[in-house]
C-alpha positions in Angstrom: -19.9 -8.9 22.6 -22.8 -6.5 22.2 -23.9 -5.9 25.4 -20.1 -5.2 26.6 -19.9 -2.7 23.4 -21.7 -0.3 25.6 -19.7 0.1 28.7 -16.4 -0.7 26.4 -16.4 -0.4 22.3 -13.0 -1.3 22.2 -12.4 -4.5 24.0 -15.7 -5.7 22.5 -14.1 -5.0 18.5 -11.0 -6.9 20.0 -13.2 -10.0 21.2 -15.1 -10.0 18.2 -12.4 -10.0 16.2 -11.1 -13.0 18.1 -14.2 -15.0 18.3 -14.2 -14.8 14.7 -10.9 -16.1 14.2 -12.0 -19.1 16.3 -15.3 -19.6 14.8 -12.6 -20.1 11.6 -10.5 -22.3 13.3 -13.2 -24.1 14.6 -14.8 -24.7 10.6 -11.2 -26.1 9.3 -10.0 -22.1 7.8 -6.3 -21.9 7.8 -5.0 -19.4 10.3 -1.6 -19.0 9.2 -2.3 -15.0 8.9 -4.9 -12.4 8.0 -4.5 -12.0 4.4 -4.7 -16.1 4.0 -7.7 -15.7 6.2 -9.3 -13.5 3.9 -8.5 -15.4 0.4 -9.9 -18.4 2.3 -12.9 -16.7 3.4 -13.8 -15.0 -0.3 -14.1 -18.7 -1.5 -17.3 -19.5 0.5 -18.3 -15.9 1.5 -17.4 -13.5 -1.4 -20.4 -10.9 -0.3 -18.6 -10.3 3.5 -15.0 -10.2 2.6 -15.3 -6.4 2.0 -17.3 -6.3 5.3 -14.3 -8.7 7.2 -11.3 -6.3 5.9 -12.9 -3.3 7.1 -14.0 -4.8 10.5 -10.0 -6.3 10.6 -8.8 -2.4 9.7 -10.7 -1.1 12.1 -9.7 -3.5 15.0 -6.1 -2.9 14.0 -6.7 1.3 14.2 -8.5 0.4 17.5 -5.3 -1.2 18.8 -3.4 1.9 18.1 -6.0 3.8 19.4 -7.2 5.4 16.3 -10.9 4.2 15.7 -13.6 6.2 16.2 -16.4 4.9 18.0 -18.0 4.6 14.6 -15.9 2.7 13.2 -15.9 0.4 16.0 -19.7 0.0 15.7 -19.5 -0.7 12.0 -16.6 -3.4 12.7 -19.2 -5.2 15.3 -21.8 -5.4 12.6 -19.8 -6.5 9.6 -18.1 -8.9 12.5 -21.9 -10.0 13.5 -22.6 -10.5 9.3 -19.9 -12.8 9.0 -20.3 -14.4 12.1 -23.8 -15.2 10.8 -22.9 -16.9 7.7 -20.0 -18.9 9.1 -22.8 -20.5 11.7 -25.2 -20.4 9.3 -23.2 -23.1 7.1 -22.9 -26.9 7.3 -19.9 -27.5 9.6 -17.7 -29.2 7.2 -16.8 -32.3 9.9 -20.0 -33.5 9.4 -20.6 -33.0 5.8 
């Protein structure tokens, strides 16, 4: 998702944001909706939910075409910080 943030910020904010979702999935986090998401995620993750909202908000402005490419480069890093510590953890199948 980096590399393709060069040639195309956008569509790398929107992969992100979905590879996070299914990194989620994937650890047992109900996807039912974003806000549910987010409750779920303060449990284990408190220090990133801040970080996950904005990089959410951002994809979402990005959609309507209203993210700068700032904002788009600070949604990939709080996406890469959460991605982090949701790989970083035990995977709950196995614990």
């Amino acid at each position: 998702m980096q590399a393709l943030f060069v040639d195309s910020p956008g569509s790398a904010v929107t992969e992100a944001d979905q590879l996070l979702a299914d990194v989620m999935s994937t650890r047992g986090y109900p996807m039912s909706n974003f806000e549910q998401r987010a409750a779920d995620i303060s449990v284990d993750h408190p220090l990133v939910l801040d970080n996950y909202r904005a990089a959410h908000q951002s994809a979402l402005r990005q959609t309507r075409g209203q993210a700068t490419t700032e904002d788009l480069r600070q949604a990939m890093i709080h996406y890469r910080t959460l991605f982090e510590e949701l790989t970083m953890e035990p995977d709950p199948a196995h614990a």
